[in-house]
C-alpha positions in Angstrom: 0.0 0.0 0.0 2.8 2.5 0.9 4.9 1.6 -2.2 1.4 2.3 -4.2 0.5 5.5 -2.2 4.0 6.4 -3.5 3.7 6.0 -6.8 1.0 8.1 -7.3 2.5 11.0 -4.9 5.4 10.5 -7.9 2.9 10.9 -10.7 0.9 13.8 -9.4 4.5 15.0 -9.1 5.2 14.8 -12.6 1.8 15.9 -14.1 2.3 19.1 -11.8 5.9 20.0 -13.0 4.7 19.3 -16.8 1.9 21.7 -16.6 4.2 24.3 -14.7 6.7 24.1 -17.9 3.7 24.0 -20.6 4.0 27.4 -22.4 0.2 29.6 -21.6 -0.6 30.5 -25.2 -3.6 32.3 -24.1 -1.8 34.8 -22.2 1.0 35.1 -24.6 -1.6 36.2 -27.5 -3.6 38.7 -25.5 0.2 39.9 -24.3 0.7 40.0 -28.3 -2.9 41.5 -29.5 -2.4 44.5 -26.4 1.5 45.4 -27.0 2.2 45.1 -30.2 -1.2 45.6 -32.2 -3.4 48.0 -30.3 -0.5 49.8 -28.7 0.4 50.8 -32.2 -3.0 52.3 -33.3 -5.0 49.3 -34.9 -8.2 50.0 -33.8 -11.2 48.1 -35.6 -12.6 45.8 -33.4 -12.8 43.0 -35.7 -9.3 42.6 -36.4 -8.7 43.0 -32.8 -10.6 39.8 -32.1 -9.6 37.7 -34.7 -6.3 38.0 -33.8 -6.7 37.5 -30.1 -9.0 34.2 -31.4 -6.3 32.5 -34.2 -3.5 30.9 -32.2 -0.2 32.0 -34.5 1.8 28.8 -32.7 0.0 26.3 -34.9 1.5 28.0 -38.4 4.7 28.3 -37.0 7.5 25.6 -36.9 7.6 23.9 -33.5 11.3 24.4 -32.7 10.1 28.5 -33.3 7.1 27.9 -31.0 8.5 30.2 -27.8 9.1 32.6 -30.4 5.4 32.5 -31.6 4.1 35.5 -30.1 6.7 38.1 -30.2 6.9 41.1 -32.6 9.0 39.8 -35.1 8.7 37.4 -38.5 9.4 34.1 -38.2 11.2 31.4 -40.9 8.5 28.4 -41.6 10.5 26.5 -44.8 11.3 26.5 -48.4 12.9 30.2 -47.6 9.4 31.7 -46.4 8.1 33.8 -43.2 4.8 34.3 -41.4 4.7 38.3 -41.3 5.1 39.4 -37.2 1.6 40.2 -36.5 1.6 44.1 -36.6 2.0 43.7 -40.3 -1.0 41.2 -40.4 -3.1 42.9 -38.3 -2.5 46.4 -40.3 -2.8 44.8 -43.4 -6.1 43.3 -42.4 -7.1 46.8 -40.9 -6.5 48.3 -44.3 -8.7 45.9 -46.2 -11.6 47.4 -43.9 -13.9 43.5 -44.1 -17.4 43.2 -43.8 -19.0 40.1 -43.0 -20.4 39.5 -46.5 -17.0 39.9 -47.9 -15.0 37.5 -50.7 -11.2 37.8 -50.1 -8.4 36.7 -52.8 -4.8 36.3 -50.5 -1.5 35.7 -53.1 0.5 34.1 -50.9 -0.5 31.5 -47.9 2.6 30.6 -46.7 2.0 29.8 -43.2 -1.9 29.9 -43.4 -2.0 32.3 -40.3 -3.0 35.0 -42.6 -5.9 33.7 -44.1 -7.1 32.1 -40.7 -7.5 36.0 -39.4 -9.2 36.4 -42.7 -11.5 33.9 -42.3 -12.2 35.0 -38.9 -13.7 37.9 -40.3 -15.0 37.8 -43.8 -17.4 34.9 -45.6 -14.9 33.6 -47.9 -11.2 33.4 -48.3 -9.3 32.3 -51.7 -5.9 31.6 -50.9 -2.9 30.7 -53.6 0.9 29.6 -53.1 2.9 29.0 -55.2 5.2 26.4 -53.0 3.3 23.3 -53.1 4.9 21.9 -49.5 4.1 25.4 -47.9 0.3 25.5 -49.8 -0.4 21.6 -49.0 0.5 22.0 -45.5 -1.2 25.2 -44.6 -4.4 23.7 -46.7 -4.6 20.4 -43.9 -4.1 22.7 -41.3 -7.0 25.0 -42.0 -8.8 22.2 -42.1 -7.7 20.7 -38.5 -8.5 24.1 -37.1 -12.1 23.5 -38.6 -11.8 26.5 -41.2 -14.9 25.8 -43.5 -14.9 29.0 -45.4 -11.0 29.0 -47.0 -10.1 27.6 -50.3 -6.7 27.0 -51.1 -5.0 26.6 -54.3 -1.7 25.4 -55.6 -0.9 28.3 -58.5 0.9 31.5 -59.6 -0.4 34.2 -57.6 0.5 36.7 -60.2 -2.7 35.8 -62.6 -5.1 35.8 -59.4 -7.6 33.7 -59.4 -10.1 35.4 -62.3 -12.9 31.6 -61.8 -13.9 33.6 -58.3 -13.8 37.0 -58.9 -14.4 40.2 -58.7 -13.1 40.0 -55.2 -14.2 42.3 -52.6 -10.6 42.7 -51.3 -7.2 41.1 -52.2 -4.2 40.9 -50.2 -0.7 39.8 -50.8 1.9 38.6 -48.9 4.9 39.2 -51.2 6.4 41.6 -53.2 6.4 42.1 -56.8 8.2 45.0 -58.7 4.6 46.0 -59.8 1.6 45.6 -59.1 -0.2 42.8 -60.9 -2.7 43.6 -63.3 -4.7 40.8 -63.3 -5.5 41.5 -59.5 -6.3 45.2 -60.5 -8.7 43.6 -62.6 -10.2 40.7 -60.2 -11.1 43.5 -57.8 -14.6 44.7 -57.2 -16.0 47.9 -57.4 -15.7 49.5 -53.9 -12.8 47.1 -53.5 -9.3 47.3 -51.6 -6.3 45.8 -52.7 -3.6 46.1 -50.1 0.5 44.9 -51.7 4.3 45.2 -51.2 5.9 46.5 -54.1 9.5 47.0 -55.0 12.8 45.5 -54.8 13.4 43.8 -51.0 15.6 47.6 -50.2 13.3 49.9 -51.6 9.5 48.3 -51.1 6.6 50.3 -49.7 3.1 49.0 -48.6 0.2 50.1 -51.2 -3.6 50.5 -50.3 -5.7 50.2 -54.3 -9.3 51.2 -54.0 -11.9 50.9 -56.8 -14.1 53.5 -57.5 -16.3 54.0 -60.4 -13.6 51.8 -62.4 -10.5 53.7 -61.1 -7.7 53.1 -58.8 -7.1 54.8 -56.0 -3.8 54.7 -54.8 -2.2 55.2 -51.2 1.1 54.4 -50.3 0.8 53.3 -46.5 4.6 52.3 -45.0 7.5 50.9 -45.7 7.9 47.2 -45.3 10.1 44.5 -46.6 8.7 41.2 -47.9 9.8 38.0 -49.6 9.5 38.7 -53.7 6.6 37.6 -55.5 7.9 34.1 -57.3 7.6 33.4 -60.8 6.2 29.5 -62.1 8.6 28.8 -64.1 11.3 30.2 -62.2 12.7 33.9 -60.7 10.4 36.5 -59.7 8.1 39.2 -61.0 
């Protein structure tokens, strides 16, 4: 009896000191969501929740895990970052999403993105070109139970013209100009927010449509991986 008492005195020891060491997510987002994306002026409400909702550990690498939540981008393969979460959470900001909405993203990567996307707006159609990064991001939308994304294995560059006009677009690389096929693919009323330039000179653009024109806004300077080509290089 005392040897058994024992043993489970020793396993209530152990569950204890592994819950002690398990990293508290929670608080580590809302940390994230309060210091580094209202502190810095976001201000619509609905960005605000969705990013205190979509848990950014998931879309990163594990071995970057602790690193998850802090204001920086973070590597997650084939040469590719998830954006530190300001940018996401400005970029979505920009886009200014109803409900209702239809949203084109060039550029999964991670899927972390289009998860805050879909937090928001009805439907999100998502393209990568990296087939590791798009399949992967693709089965983990689905694990986290997101119903409205599509994803799709392409070049971004030529949008994705079956689904439009798209209520907003949003890309996650940098080409040297903006595409015109996603000029096109957007709908009246709509906001296109892109990097654009070479990775030393590139600049965050706000596009909206109005009565067939573009509107155009530069926003901040940023610096993004380049929008990649097919069959090879970048645009």
């Amino acid at each position: 009896m005392k040897k058994l008492l024992f043993l489970i005195f020793l396993l209530i020891i152990l569950l204890c000191a592994q819950t002690v060491h398990q990293p508290d997510y929670d608080l580590q987002r809302q940390k994230m969501v309060q210091e580094q994306i209202v502190a810095r002026g976001v201000r619509s409400p609905v960005v605000i929740k969705a990013l205190q909702r979509v848990a950014r550990h998931h879309f990163v690498p594990e071995k970057y895990r602790p690193l998850a939540y802090t204001d920086r981008p973070l590597p997650i393969g084939a040469e590719q970052t998830i954006s530190q979460p300001y940018i996401v959470a400005l970029m979505t900001e920009l886009l200014e999403l109803q409900k209702t909405d239809k949203v084109l993203e060039i550029g999964t990567g991670s899927g972390y993105q289009a998860a805050v996307l879909a937090e928001i707006c009805d439907s999100v159609f998502t393209i990568e070109i990296i087939a590791s990064l798009g399949n992967k991001s693709r089965q983990l939308l689905t694990e986290l139970g997101y119903c409205n994304v599509w994803c799709k294995i392409e070049d971004g560059y030529r949008g994705w013209p079956e689904h439009a006009p798209f209520d907003a677009i949003i890309v996650t690389c940098a080409p040297s100009d903006i595409p015109e096929p996603l000029k096109e693919q957007l709908a009246e009323g709509g906001r296109l927010v892109i990097p654009v330039g070479a990775a030393s000179a590139q600049e965050l653009v706000l596009l909206t449509k109005r009565k067939g024109r573009l509107i155009y806004k530069s926003v901040i300077p940023v610096r993004f991986v380049p929008m990649l080509r097919s069959g090879g290089g970048v645009y």
